[in-house]
Backbone bond lengths (Angstrom), bond angles and torsions (degrees), N, CA, C in turn:
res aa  C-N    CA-C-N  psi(-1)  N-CA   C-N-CA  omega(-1)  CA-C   N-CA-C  phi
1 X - - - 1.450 - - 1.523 108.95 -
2 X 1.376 113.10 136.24 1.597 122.94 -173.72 1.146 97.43 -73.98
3 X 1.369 140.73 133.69 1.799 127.37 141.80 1.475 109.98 -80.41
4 X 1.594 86.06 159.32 1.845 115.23 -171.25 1.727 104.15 -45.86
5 X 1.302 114.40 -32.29 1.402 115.34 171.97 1.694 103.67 -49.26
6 X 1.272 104.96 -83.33 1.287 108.45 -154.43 1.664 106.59 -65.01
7 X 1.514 122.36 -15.92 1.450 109.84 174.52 2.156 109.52 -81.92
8 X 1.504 101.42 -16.16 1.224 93.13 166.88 1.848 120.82 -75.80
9 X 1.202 92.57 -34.97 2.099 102.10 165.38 1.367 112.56 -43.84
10 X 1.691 100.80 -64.64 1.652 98.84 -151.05 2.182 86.01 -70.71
11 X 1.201 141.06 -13.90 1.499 138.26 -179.83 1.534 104.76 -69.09
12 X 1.552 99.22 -36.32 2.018 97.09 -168.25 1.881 81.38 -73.66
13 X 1.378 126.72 -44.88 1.589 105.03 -156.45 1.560 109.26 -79.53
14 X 1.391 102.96 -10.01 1.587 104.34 -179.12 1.619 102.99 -80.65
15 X 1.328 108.03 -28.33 1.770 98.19 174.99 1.220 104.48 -82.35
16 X 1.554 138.58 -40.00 1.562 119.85 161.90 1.131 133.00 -60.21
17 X 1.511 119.24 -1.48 1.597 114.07 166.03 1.497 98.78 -97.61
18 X 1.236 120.63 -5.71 1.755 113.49 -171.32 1.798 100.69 -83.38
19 X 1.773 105.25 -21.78 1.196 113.58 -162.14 1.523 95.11 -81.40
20 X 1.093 119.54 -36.23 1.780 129.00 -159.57 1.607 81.43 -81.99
21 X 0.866 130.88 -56.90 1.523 121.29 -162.60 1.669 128.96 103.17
22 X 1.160 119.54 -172.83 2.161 102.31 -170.21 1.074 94.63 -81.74
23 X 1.561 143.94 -6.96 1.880 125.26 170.76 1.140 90.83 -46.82
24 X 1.654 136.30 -65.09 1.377 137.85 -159.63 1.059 111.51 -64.15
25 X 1.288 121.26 -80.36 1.321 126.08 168.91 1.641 108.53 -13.08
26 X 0.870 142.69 -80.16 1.694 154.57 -140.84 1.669 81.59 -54.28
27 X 1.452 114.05 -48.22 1.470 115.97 -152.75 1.421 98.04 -64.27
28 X 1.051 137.25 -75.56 1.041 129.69 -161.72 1.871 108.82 -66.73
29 X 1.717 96.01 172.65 1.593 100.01 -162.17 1.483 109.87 -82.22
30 X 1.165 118.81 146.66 1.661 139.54 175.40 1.642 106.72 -32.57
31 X 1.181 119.55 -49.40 1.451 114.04 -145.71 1.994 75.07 -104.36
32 X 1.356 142.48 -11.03 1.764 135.15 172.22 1.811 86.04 -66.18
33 X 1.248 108.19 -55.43 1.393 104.50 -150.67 1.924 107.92 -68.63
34 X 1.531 107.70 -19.00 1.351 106.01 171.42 1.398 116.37 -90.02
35 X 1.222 124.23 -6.11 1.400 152.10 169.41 1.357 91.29 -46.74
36 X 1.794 104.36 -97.32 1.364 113.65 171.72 1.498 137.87 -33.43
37 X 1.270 118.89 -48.73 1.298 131.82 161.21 1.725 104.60 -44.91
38 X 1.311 123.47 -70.27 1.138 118.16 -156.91 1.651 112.74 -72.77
39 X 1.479 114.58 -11.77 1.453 99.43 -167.75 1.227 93.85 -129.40
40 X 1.396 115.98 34.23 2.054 121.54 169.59 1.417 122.97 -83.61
41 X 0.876 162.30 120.78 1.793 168.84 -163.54 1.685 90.60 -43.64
42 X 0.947 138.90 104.51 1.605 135.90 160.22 1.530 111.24 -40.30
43 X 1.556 101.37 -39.26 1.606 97.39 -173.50 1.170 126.17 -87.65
44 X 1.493 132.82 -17.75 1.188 168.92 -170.13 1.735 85.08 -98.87
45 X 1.570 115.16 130.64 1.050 124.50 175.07 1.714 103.68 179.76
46 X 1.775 90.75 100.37 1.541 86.82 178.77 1.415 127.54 -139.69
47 X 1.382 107.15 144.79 1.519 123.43 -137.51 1.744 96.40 -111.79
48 X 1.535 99.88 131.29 1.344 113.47 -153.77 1.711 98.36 -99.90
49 X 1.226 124.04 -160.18 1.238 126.34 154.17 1.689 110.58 -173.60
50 X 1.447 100.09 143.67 1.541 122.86 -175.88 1.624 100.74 -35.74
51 X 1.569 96.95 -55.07 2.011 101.34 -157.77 1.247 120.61 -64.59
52 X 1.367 111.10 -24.69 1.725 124.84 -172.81 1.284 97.17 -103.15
53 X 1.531 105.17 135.56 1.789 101.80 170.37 1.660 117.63 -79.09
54 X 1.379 104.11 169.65 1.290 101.34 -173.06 1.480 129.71 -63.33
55 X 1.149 124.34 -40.22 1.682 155.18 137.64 1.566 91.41 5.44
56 X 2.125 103.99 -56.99 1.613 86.47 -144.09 1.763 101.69 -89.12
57 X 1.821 97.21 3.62 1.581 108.32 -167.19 1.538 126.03 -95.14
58 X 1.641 101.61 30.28 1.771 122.90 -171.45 1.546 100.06 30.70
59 X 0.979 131.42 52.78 1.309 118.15 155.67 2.094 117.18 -83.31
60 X 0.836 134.45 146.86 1.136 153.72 162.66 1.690 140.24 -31.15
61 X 1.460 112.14 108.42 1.674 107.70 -154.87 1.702 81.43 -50.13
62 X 1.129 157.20 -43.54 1.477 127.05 -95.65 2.001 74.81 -134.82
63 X 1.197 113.19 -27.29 1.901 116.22 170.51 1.727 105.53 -65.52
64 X 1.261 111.43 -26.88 1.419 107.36 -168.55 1.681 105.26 -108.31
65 X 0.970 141.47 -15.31 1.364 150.76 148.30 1.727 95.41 -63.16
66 X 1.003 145.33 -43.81 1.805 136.49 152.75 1.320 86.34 -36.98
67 X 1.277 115.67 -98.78 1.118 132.90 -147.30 1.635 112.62 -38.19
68 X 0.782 120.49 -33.37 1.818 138.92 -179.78 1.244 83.99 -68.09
69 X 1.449 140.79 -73.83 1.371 166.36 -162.05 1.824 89.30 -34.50
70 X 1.085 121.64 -67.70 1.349 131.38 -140.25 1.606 87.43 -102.66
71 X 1.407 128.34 -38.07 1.413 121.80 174.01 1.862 112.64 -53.32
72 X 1.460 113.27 -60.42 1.099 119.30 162.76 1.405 133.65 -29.04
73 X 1.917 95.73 -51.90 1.889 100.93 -178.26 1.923 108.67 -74.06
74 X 1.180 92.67 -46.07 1.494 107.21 -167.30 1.393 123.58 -94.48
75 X 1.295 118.59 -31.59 1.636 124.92 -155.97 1.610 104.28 -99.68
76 X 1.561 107.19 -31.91 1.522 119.46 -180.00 1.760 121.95 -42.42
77 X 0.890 108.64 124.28 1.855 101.46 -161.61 1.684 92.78 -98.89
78 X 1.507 115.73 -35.52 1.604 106.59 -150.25 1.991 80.22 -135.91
79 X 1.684 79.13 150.76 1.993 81.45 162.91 1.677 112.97 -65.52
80 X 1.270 87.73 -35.13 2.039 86.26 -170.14 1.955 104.73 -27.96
81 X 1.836 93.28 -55.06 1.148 109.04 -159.07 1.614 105.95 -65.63
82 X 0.868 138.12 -32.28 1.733 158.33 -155.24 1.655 83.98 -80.46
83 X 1.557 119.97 -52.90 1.151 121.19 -167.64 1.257 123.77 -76.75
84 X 0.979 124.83 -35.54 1.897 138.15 158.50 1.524 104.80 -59.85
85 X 1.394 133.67 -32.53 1.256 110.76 147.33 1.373 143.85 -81.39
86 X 0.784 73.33 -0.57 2.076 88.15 -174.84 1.948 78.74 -92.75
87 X 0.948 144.84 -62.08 1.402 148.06 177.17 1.424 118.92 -28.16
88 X 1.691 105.45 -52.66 1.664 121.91 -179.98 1.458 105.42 -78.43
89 X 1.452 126.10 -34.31 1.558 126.93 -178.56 1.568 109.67 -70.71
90 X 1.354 129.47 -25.48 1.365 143.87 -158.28 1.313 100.04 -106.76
91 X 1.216 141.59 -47.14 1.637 139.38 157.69 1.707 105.65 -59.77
92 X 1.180 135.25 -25.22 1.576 126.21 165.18 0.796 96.63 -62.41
93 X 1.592 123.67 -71.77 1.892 124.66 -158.52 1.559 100.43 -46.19
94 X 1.758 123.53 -62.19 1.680 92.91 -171.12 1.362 120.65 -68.44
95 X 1.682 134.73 -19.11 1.190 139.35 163.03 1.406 98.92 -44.53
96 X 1.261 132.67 -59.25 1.601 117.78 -159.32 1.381 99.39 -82.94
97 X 1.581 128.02 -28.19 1.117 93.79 169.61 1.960 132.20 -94.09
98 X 1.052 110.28 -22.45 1.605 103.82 134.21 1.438 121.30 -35.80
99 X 0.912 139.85 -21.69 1.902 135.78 -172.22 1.738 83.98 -98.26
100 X 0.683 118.12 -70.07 2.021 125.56 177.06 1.352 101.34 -39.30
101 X 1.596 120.89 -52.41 1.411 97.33 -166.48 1.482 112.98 -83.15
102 X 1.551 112.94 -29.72 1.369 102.25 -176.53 1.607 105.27 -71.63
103 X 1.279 127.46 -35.05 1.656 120.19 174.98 1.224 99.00 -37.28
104 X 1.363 120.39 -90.21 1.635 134.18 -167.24 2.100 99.42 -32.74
105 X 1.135 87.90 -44.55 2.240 85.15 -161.92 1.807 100.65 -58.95
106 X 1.616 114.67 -22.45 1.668 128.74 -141.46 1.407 89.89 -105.31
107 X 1.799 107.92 -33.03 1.875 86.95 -169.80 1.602 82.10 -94.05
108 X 1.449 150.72 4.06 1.005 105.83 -176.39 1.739 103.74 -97.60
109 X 1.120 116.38 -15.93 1.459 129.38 157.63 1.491 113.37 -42.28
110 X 1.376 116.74 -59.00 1.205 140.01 162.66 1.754 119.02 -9.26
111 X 1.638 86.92 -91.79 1.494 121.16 153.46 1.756 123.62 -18.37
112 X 1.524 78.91 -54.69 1.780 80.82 -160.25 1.584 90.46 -87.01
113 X 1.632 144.07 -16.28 1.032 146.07 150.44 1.551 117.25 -28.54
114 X 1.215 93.29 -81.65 1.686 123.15 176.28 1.590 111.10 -36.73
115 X 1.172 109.56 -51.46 1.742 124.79 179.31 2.071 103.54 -51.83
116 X 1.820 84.83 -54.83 1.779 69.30 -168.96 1.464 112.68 -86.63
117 X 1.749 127.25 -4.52 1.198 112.05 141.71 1.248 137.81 -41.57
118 X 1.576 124.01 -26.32 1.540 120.36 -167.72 1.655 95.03 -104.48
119 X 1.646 102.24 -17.39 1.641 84.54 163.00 1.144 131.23 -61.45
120 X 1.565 135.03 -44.75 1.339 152.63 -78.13 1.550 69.95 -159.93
121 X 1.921 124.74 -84.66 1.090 111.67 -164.28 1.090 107.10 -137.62
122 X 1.603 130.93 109.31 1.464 137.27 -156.12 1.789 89.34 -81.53
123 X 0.713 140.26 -61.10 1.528 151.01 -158.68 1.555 96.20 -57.19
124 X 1.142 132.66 -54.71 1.363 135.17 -162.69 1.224 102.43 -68.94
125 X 1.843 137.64 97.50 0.998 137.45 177.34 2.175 103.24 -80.26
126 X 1.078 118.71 -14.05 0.857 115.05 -143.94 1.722 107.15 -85.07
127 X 1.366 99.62 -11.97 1.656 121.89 173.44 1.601 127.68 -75.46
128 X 1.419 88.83 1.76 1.630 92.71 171.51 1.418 122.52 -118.50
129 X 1.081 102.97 126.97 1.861 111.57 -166.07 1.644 102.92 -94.43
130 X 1.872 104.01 174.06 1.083 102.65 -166.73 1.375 88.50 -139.94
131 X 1.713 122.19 147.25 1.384 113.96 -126.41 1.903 76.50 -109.87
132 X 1.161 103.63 157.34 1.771 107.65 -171.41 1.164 109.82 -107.66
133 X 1.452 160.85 122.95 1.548 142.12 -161.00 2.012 90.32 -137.54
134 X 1.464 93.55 103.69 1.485 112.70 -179.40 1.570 109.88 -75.08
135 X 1.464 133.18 121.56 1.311 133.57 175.10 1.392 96.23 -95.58
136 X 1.401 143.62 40.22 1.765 117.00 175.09 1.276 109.13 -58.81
137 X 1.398 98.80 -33.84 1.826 80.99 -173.64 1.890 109.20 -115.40
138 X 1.166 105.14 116.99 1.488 98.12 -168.45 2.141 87.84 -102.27
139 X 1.257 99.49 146.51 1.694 108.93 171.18 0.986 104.91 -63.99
140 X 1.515 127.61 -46.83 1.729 109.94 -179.81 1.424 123.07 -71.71
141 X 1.680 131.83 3.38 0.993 127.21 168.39 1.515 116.26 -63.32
142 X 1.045 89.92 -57.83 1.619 112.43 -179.23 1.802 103.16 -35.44
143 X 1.398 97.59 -76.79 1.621 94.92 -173.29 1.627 107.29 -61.23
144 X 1.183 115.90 -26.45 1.904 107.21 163.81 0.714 116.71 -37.56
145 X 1.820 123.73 -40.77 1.909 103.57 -139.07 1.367 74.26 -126.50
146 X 1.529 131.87 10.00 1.831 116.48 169.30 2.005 91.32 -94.21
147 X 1.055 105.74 -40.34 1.854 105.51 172.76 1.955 108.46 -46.74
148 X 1.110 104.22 -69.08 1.770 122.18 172.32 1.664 107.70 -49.79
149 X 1.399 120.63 -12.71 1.890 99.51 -173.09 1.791 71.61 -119.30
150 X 0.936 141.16 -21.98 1.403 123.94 178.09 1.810 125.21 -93.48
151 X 1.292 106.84 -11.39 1.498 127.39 128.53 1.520 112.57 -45.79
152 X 1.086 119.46 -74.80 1.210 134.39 -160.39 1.173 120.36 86.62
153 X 1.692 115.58 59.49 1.346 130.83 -165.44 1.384 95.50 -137.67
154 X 1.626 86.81 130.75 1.784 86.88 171.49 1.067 129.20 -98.23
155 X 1.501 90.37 177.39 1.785 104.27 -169.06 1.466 125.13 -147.83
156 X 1.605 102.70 151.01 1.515 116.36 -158.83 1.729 110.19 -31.42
């Protein structure tokens, strides 16, 4: 059984292939495009547009990671291009996992901080910090705004 998540996904990518038009469409394979069609929210139906970028059109991290998905398999004209994504997906993965490892290394630093504060001075609430987890760089930006300049849709 599909959940409402993923039938609202495959609806945001079925309105961005409705937006691209049958050049796109054609590209990709018969039985992706009945994929989408068949397991999209009927009621949920949402309609994109060229002039506004996608960013400002709430569409969905997990519709546009498809969409990357199917740009990559199908839409890719040249290796160059295949390769600059495979480039931007592979600098996320160690970014996220650098963001994982330093979280995990910081609260346990953290922790063992915090502990000998309440040894040292139970009363002093003021010695315990609260750990900050910075997204500037999120991995799905990246492949967003390489999807959006290869659209040729702008952005903020």
């Amino acid at each position: 059984m599909i959940s409402v998540l993923d039938k609202k996904m495959y609806s945001e990518v079925y309105g961005v292939l409705n937006l691209l038009g049958d050049k796109y469409k054609k590209r990709i394979p018969h039985k992706l495009y009945e994929l989408i069609y068949n397991n999209r929210l009927e009621e949920y139906n949402p309609v994109y547009s060229m002039n506004i970028p996608l960013s400002e059109q709430n569409i969905s991290k997990r519709a546009v990671s498809f969409i990357c998905m199917i740009h990559y398999r199908y839409w890719c004209v040249s290796d160059k291009e295949k390769e600059m994504i495979n480039s931007v997906l592979l600098d996320n993965k160690k970014k996220q996992q650098e963001k994982y490892f330093n979280y995990f290394s910081k609260g346990k630093e953290q922790s063992v901080n915090l502990d000998k504060t309440k040894e040292d001075n139970r009363s002093d609430k003021n010695n315990q910090q609260l750990m900050v987890i910075s997204d500037a760089h999120k991995w799905y930006r990246k492949i967003y705004y390489k999807i959006l300049n290869v659209l040729k849709i702008k952005r903020k």
